[in-house]
N, C-alpha and C positions, 0 to 999 in steps of 0.2 A: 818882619815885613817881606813880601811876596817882591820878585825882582821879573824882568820882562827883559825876553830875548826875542828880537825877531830874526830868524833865517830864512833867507832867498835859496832858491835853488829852481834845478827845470823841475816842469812837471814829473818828465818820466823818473828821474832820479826821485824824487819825492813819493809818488806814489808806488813804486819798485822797491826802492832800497828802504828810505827814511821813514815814511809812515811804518813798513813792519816792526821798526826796530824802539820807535818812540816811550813805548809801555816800561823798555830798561830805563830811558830815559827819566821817566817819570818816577819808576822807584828810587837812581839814584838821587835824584834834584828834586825833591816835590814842591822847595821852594822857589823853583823858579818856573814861570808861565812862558812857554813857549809858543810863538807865534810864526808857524809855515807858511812862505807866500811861494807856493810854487807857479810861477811864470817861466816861459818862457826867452823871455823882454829879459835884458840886461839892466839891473835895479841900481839906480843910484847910489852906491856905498855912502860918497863925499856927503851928497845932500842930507845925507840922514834918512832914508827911505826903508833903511832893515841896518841889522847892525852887523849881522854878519852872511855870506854869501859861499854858498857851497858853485862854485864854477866851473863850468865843464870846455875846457882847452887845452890847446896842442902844447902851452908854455905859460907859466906862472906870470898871473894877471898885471900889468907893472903896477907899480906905485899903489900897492897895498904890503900887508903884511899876510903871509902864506904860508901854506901847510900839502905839498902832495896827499893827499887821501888812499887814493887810488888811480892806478892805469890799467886801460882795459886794451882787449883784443873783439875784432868782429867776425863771426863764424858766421858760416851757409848752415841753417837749422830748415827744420821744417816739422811737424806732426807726423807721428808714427802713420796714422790714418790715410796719411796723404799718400804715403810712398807706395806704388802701388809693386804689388806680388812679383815676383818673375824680372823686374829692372830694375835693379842694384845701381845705387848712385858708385861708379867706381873711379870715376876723373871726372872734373871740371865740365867738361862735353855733357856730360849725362845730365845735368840739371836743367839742360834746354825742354826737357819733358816736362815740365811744372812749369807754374805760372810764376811770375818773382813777384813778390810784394817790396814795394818801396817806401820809405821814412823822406820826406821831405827834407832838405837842409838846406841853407844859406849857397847860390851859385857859386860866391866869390871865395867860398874857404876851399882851399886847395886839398885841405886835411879831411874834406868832410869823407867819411865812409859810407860810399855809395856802392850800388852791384858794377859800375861801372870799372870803379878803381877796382874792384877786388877781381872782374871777370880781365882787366886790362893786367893785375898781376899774375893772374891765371895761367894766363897765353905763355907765360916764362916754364910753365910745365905740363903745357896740354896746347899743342899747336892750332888743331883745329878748332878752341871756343872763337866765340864773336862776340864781344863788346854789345851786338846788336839785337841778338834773344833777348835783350832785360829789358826792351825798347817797350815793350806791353806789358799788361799785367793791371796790377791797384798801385796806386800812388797815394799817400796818406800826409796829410801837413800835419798833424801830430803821431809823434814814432808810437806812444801808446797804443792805439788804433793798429798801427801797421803788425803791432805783436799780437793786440788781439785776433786781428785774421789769421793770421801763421797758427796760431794754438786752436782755430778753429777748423785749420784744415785746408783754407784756399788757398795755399802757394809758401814760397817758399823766402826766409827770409835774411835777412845779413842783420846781423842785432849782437850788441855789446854783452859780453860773459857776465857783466855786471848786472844788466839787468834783468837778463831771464836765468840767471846762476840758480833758482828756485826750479823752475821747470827742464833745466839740463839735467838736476840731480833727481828730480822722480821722473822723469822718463817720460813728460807729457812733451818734451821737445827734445828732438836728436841731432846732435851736429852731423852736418854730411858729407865732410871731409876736412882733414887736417891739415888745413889750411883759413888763415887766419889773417885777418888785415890791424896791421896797428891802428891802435884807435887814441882817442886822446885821453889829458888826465883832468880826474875831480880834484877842484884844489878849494880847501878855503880859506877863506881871502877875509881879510877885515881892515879899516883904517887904524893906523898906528895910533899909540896914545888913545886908544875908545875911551871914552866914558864909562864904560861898561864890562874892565877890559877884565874883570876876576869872573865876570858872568861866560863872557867870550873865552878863557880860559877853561873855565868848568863843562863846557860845553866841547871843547877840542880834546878835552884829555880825554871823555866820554868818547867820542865818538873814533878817534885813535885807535883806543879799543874795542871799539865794536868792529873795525876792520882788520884786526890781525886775528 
């Protein structure tokens, strides 16, 4: 008998990380039918709305049972294409020549990893940046988007190792200094005692592995 798992997770995490990686999935488990709900909406664990929830925060979700995944860092990237001949990105200051692309995030999260936070950490080793260069550019309410323009060329962006770790490593995207903003962690998170909890097991051990 065929068994049903549903995982929550964001979009970008889903369509970056998880959708590539599904196909091991499916070799290992063919018995069991997995159902992706990538939202970005925080999914009811308690009600029953998915069984288990891949979570992307600063601190392990409360009152569920949890798993660190992953913690990421967020880099200044941009496309080879972009950089133009003769101006070498060599400090902080120098990216005021490009446009910044922006990822939308929540105002009230102090943690979110905006160009503000990272150009505000900047200043600790490049006196003249300004917080105020990032004030224009593209602003995108889904980060997807925001990656898609960076890898097309128009500007430049602050994006998690984790999910363009694929275009760092062939060279369609170049970190442009090294310098790094902490960013938060994937955790998954389930209700204790599941119903489902040897399916939710075979699922964590799986994918445990696919991150080391």
């Amino acid at each position: 008998m065929q068994q049903r798992l549903r995982v929550t997770t964001t979009n970008a995490f889903a369509a970056r990380w998880l959708v590539p990686r599904l196909p091991g999935w499916r070799r290992a488990h063919p018995e069991i039918v997995l159902e992706v709900i990538g939202t970005d909406a925080v999914i009811d664990l308690a009600a029953g709305n998915a069984d288990l929830a891949i979570r992307y925060a600063f601190a392990p979700p409360p009152g569920f049972t949890t798993t660190e995944l992953l913690r990421d860092r967020f880099w200044p990237v941009a496309s080879p294409k972009l950089l133009a001949p003769g101006n070498p990105i060599c400090r902080p200051f120098d990216l005021a020549q490009y446009p910044f692309i922006h990822a939308s995030w929540t105002d009230t999260d102090r943690h979110a990893p905006t160009w503000q936070r990272w150009l505000t950490m900047a200043q600790g080793i490049d006196a003249e940046v300004s917080v105020v260069v990032a004030a224009d550019g593209l602003t995108f309410s889904e980060e997807l988007h925001a990656i898609d323009a960076v890898i097309a060329g128009q500007g430049i962006g602050l994006f998690s190792e984790v999910l363009v770790a694929p275009e760092l490593a062939s060279g369609v995207l170049v970190k442009l200094l090294e310098l790094a903003l902490p960013g938060l962690g994937f955790y998954l998170a389930h209700a204790p005692d599941h119903p489902r909890q040897a399916t939710i097991n075979a699922f964590t051990a799986w994918i445990i592995r696919s991150v080391q």
